[in-house]
C-alpha positions in Angstrom: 213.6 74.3 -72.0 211.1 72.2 -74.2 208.0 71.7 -72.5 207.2 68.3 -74.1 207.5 65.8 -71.6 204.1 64.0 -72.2 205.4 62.6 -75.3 208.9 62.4 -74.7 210.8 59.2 -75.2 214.5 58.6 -73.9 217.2 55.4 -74.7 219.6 54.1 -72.9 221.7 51.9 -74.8 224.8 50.5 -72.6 227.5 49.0 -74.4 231.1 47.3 -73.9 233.1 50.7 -75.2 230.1 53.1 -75.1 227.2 54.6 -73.9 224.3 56.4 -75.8 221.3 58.5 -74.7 218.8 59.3 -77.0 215.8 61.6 -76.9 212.9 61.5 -79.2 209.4 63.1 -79.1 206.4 61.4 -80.9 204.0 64.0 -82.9 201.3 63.5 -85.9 202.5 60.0 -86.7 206.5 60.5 -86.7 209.2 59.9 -84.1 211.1 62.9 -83.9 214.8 62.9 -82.3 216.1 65.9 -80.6 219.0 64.8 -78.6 221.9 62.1 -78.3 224.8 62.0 -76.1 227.8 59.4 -76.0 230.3 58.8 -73.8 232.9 56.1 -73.4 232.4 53.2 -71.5 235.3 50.6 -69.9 233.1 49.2 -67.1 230.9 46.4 -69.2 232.1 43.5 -71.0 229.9 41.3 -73.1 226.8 42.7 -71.7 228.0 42.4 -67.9 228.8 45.1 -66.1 232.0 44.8 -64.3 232.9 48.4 -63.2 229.5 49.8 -61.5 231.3 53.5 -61.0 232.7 53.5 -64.2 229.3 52.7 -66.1 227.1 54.7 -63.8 229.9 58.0 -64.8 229.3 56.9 -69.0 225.7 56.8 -68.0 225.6 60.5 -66.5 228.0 61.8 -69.3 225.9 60.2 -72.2 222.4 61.9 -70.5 223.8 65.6 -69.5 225.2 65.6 -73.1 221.6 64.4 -74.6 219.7 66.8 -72.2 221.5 69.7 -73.5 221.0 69.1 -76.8 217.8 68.7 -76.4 216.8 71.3 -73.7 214.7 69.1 -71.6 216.0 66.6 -68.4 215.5 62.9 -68.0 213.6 61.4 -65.5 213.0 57.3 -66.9 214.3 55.6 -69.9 213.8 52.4 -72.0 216.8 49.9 -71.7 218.4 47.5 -73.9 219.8 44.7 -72.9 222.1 42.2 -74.7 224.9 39.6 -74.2 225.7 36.0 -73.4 223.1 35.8 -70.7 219.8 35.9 -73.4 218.5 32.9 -74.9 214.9 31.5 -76.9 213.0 29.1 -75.7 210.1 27.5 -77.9 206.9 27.4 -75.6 203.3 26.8 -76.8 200.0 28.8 -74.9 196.4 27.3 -75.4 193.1 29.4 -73.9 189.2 28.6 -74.8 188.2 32.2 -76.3 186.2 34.9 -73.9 183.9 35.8 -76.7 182.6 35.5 -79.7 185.2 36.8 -81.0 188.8 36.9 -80.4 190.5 40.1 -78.7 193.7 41.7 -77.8 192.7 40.2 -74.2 192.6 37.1 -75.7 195.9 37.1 -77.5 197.5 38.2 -73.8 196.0 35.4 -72.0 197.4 32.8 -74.8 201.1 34.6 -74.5 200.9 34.7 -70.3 199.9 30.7 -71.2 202.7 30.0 -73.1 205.3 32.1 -70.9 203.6 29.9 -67.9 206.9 26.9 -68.7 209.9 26.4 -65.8 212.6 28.1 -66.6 215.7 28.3 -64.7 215.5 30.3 -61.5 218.9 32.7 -62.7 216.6 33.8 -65.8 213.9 36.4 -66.4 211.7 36.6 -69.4 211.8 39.3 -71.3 209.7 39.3 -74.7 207.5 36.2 -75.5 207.4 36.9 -79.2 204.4 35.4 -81.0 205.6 32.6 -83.6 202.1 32.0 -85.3 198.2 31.1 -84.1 196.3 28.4 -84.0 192.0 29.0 -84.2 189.7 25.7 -83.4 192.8 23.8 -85.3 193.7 26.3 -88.8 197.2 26.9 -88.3 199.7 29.5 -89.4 197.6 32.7 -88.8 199.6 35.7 -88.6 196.9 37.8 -86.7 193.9 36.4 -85.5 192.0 39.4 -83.6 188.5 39.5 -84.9 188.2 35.8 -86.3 185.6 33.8 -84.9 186.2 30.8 -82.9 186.5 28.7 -79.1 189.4 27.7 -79.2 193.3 30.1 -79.4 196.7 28.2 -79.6 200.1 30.1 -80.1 203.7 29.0 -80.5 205.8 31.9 -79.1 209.3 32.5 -78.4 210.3 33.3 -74.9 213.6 35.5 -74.8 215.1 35.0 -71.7 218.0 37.1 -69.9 220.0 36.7 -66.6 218.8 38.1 -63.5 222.1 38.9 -61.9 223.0 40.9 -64.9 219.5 42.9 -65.5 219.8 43.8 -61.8 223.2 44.7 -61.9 222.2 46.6 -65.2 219.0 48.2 -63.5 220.5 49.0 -60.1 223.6 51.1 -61.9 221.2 52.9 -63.8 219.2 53.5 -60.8 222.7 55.3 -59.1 222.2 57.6 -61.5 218.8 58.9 -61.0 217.3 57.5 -63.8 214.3 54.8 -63.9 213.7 52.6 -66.1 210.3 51.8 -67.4 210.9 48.8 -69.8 213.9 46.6 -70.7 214.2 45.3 -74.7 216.1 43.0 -76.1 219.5 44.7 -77.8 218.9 42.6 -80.7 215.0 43.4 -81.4 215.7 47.2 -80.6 218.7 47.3 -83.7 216.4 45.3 -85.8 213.2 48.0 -85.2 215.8 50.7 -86.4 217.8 48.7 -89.6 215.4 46.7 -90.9 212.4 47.1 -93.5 209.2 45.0 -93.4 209.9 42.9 -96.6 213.2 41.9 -95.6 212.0 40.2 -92.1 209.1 38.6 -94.0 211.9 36.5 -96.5 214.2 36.1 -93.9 217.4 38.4 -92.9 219.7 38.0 -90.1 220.8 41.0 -88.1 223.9 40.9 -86.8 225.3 44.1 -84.2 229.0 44.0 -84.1 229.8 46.1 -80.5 232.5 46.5 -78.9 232.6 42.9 -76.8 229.8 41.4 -78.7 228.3 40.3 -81.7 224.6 40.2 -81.4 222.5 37.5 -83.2 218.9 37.7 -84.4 217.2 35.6 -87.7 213.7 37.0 -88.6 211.5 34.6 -91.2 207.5 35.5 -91.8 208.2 38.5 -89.7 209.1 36.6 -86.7 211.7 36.3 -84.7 213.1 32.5 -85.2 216.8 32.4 -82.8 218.7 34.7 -81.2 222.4 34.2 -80.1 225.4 36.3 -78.9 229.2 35.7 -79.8 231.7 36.9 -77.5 233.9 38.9 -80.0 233.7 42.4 -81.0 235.3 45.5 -82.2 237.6 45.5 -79.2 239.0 42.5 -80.3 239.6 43.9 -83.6 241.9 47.1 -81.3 243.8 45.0 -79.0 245.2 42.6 -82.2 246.0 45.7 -83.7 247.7 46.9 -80.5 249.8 43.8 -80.3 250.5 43.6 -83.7 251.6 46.9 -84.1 253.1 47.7 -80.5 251.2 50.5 -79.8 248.8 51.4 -76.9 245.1 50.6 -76.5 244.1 54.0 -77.7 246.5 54.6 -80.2 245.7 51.1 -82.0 241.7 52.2 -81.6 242.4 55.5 -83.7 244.6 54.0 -86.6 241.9 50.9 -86.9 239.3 53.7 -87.3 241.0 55.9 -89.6 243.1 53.6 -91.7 241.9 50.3 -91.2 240.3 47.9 -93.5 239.1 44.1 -93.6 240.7 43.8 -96.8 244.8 43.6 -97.4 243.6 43.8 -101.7 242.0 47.6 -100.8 245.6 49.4 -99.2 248.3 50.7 -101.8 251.8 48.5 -101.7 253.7 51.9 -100.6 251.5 53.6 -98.1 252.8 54.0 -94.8 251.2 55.3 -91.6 252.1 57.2 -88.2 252.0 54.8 -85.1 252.5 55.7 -81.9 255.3 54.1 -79.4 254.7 52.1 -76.6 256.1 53.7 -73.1 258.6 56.3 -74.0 259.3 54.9 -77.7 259.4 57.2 -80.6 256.1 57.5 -83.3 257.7 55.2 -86.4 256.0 54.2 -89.5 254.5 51.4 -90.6 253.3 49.9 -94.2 249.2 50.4 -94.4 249.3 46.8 -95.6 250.7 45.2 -91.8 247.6 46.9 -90.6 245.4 45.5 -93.2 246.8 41.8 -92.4 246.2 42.2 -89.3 242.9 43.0 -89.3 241.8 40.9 -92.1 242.6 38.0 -89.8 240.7 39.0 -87.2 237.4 39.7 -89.7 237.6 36.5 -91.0 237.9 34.3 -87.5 235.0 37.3 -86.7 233.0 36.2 -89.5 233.2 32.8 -89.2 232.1 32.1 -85.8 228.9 34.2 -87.4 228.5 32.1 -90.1 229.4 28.8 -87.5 226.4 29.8 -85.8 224.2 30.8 -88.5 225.1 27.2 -90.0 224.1 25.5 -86.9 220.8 27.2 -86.8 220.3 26.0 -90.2 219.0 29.1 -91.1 221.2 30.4 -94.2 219.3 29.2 -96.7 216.2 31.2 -95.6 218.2 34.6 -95.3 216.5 35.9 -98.8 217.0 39.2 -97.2 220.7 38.2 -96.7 222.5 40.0 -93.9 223.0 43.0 -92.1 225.7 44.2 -90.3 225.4 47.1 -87.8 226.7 48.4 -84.4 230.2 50.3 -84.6 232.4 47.5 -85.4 230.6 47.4 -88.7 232.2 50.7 -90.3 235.6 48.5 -90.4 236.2 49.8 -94.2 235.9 46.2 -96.6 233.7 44.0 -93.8 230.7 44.1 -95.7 232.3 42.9 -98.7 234.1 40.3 -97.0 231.0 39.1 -95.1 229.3 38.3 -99.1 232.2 35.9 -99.8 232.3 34.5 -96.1 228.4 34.2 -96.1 227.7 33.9 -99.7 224.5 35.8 -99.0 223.8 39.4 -100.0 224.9 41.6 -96.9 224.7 45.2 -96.4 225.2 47.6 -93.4 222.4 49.2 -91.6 221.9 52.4 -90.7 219.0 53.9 -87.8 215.8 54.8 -90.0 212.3 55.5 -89.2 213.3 58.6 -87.7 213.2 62.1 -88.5 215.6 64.8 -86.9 218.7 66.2 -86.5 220.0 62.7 -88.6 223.6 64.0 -88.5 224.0 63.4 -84.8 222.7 59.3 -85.3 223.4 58.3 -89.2 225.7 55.6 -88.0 225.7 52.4 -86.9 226.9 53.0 -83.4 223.4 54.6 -82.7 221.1 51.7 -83.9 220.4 49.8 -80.6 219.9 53.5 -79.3 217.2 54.4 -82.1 215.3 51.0 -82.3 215.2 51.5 -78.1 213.2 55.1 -78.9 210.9 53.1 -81.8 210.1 50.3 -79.0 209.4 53.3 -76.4 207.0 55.0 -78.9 205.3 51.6 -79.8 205.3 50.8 -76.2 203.4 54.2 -75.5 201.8 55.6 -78.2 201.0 52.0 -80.4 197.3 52.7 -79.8 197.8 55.7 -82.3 201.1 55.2 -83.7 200.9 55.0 -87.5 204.4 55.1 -88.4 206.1 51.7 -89.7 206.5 50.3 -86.5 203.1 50.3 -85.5 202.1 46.7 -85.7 205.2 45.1 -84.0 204.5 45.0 -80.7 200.6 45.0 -80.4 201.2 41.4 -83.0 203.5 39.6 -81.5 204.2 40.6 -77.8 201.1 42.3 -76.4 200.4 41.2 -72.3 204.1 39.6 -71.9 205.8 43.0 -69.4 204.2 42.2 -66.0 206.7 39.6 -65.1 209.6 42.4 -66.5 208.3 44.9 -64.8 207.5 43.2 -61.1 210.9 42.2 -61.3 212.4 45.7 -61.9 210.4 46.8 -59.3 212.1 44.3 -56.4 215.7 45.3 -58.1 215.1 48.9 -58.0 213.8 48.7 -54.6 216.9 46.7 -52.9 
């Protein structure tokens, strides 16, 4: 076994068809990953967890496949959390300055300020996210640690979540063993893993396409401006083709995969392909191009209710970054180039980076909430140090904002 445990990092991703554990160690500046399990999941949908056994089995799977791999065992993870229960509120935190000089103490006692707003008693916050500071009246400083002055103002995001769902989320982890040490937002963690530096500071929305969900966030000046989920995802995608086809569940998920694309112009006029029966039925063949159709259909009513939103949040004419698509429904062979003439905005798929090791078991979409949950871990741990590209995330925009989180895990581990 590895005897690394001081700096070892795990992620728990749970997701609406899978499960991921990921297991990273941080050394001389780099986040290094040694281990990743997956598992199936049918017990969540859209971020809710609606099969407790079920998960809690995908859970075990996911970590005894991670652990072996890696040669170490699990004790705690970091979890992300997603689905139709986050929100953003706008919230605004004034404090008169301690010193003589603004500190990191400072900048926490300005977020707890602005984090200090009623919110509805079903909702926990999770991040408040730093917008931009105010010193004795300048506005729009990025950073203001070290600048003189008596006065400290901040307009901050507050992501909120539900509380029945974390605790449903944090007790079925629990019945596994595991403990979690700090929740992030699904959307922040696939954004720490896809997305470079200059593309948040022009704008770029990020959009994880899971199994139930899609998963909204826009970034402009480097911060986080709206988050949203949509409740349609790549499982949507499998049950059209199911119908469509006549073909079981698991039978429509493989010929999506393997022969599907988002794009009837892409598929040859005379290629056919296997499909399975329903019940007791015989295999039969089918033309490429009925697949295609149906699944173009699907990607452009997927598509547009991402472009709906990003409309109403008046945001696509900031995205100089464009889009990015990630999460496993993204692989769906012509999406990308549909989602440039849906969104008339570059758009491009993104891939976990700002990792080292073993990159064959994570270079894929599927793994980027998984990966950007490690990166948070390692920033949560190790930021003091840390001087990898992540490094100035967290300690800028959210330092001081987990007590609440983690007070609140600790009354829903404990029931």
């Amino acid at each position: 076994m590895r005897d690394n445990r001081n700096q070892m990092i795990a992620a728990l991703d749970i997701g609406s068809t899978k499960v991921v554990v990921a297991i990273a160690t941080y050394g001389q500046g780099e986040v290094e990953v040694i281990g990743v399990g997956k598992s199936e999941n049918n017990g969540v949908r859209q971020g809710q967890i609606v099969n407790m056994a079920e998960t809690a089995q995908a859970i075990m799977e996911a970590k005894e496949e991670a652990e072996l791999m890696a040669g170490v065992k699990l004790s705690q993870v970091y979890l992300s959390v997603g689905g139709q229960g986050v929100k953003a509120i706008a919230s605004r935190g004034l404090v008169p300055v301690s010193g003589k000089e603004i500190s990191k103490s400072d900048i926490g006692r300005v977020l707890e300020v602005a984090r200090a707003i009623h919110i509805p008693e079903e909702s926990r916050i999770l991040h408040a996210l730093a917008q931009s500071f105010t010193v004795d009246g300048q506005g729009g400083i990025e950073t203001p640690i070290s600048m003189k002055g008596v006065r400290l103002e901040v307009d901050a995001q507050l992501i909120t979540i539900s509380e029945k769902c974390l605790s449903n989320l944090l007790a079925c982890v629990q019945k596994t063993g595991l403990k979690v040490k700090q929740v992030v937002l699904d959307q922040y963690a696939s954004t720490l893993a896809t997305v470079q530096e200059d593309e948040k500071e022009i704008g770029v929305a990020v959009v994880e396409i899971g199994g139930g969900t899609c998963e909204v966030v826009v970034y402009k000046d480097s911060c986080i401006t709206h988050v949203g989920s949509i409740p349609v995802g790549g499982l949507n995608f499998t049950q059209d083709v199911a119908v469509g086809l006549r073909t079981p569940i698991g039978s429509a998920e493989v010929v999506k995969k393997k022969y599907g694309t988002a794009l009837v112009d892409m598929v040859g006029e005379d290629e056919q392909i296997d499909v399975q029966g329903l019940g007791e039925r015989k295999s039969r063949q089918v033309s490429r191009i009925e697949l295609s159709r149906i699944l173009e259909a699907r990607a452009e009513e997927t598509l547009s209710l991402i472009f709906n939103q990003l409309s109403d949040w008046d945001v696509l004419k900031d995205l100089g970054a464009g889009v990015i698509l990630t999460g496993g429904g993204s692989l769906l062979q012509g999406l990308v180039e549909l989602a440039e003439f849906t969104f008339d905005v570059p758009v491009r798929r993104g891939v976990p980076r700002n990792v080292i090791g073993m990159r064959e078991a994570y270079n894929s979409p599927v793994f980027s909430t998984a990966i950007g949950t490690l990166l948070f871990g390692c920033e949560q741990e190790f930021a003091p140090n840390i001087k990898s590209r992540t490094t100035n995330i967290m300690t800028k925009k959210t330092s001081g904002t987990w007590d609440q989180v983690r007070n609140f895990m600790s009354k829903a581990l404990s029931i």
